[in-house]
C-alpha positions as CSV (number, residue, x, y, z in Angstrom):
1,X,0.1,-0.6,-3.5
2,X,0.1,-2.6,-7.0
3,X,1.1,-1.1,-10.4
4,X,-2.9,-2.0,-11.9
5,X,-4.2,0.1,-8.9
6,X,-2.3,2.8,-9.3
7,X,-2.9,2.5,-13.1
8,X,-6.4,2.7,-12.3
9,X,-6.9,5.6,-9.9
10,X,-4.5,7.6,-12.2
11,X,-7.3,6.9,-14.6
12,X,-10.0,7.8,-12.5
13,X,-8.7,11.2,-11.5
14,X,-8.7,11.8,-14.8
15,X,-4.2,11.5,-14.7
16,X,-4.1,9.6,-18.3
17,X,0.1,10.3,-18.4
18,X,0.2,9.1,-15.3
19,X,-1.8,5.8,-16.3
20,X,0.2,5.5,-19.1
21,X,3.9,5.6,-17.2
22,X,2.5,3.3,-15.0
23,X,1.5,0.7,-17.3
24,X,4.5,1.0,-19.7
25,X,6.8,1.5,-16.9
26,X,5.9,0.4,-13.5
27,X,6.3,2.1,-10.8
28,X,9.3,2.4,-8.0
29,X,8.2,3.4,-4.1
30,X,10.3,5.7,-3.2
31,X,9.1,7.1,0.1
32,X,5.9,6.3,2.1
33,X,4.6,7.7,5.5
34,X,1.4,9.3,6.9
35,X,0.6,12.4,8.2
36,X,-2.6,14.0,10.2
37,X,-5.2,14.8,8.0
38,X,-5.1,18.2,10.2
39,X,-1.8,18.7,10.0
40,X,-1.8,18.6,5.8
41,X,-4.8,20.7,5.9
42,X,-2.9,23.6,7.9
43,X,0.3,23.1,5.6
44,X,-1.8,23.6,2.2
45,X,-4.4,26.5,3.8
46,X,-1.2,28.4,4.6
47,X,0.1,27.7,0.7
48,X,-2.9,28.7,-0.1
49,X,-2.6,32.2,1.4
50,X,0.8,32.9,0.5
51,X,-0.1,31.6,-3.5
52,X,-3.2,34.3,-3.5
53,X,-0.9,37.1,-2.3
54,X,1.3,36.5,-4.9
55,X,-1.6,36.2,-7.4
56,X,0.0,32.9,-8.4
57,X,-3.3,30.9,-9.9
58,X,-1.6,27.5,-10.4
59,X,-0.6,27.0,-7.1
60,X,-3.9,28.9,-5.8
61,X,-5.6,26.4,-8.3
62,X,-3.8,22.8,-6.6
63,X,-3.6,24.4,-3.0
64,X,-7.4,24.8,-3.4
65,X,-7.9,21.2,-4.9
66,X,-5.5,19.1,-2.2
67,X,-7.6,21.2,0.2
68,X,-10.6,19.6,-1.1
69,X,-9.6,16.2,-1.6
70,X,-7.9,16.1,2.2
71,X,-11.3,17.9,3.4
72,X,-13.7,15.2,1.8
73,X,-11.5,12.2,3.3
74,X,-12.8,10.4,6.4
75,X,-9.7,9.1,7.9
76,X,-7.1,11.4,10.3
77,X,-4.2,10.1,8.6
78,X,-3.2,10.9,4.9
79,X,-1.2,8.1,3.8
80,X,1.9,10.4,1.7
81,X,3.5,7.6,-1.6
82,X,6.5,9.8,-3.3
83,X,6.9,7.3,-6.4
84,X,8.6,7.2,-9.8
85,X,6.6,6.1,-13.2
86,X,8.9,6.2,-15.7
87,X,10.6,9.7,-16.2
88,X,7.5,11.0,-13.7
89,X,8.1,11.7,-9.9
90,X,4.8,11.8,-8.3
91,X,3.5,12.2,-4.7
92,X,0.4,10.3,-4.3
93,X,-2.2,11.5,-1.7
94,X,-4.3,8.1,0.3
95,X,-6.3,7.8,3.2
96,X,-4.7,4.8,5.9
97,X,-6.7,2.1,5.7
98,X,-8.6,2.9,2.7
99,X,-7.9,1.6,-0.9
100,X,-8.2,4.8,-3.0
101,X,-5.9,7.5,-3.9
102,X,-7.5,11.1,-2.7
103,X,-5.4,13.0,-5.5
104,X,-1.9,13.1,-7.1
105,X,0.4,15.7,-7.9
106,X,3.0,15.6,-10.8
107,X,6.4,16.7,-9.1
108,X,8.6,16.3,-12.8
109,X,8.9,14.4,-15.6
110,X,5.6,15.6,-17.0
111,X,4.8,16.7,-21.0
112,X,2.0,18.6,-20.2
C-alpha cells in the first residue's frame, strides 16, 4: 500500500488531515493482518451495545459507521493497516484482495 493511495482514499472518505499527513509526511506500516469480516462485525455490534447503554454518541456514532462500511464489503476478510502519518496513528479498514480502503479511524495525533 503506496503513500499516493493512501493519500487518495484519505481524500475520498472525506479524511483531508489524514491526506495532508500523508503527503507531507509519509506514512510508516506499523502492523498489518486480516480478520473475518464476521468476526469484526460481532466485535463492533457488541461496542455498539455497550456505547448505547452508556449513552455515549461518539462511539455509538463510529460503532454504527465501521458497521456499515464492514457490512457493504464483499470480501470475508478485512484487511486491518495500524499506520503512522506524521504525529497521526491511524488504523485503516481494507478488504483482501481489493484496492480501496472501507474506512479509517484516527487513533491520536489528531487536531480535530
Amino acid at each position: 500500500m503506496d503513500e499516493s493511495f493512501i493519500a487518495s482514499e484519505a481524500s475520498r472518505l472525506g479524511m483531508d488531515q489524514l491526506a495532508a499527513e500523508v503527503d507531507e509526511y509519509g506514512v510508516i506500516v506499523l502492523h498489518e493482518s486480516a480478520v473475518s469480516r464476521g468476526q469484526l462485525i460481532r466485535i463492533f455490534e457488541n461496542r455498539l451495545r455497550r456505547a448505547k447503554a452508556r449513552n455515549d454518541c461518539d462511539v455509538t456514532r463510529l460503532a454504527d459507521d465501521l458497521l456499515s462500511a464492514f457490512n457493504g464489503a464483499q470480501s470475508s476478510e478485512i484487511k486491518l493497516i495500524h499506520v503512522q502519518a506524521g504525529k497521526m496513528d491511524v488504523m485503516l479498514y481494507g478488504e483482501v484482495g481489493d484496492e480501496s480502503i472501507l474506512a479509517a479511524v484516527i487513533l491520536s495525533g489528531s487536531d480535530s
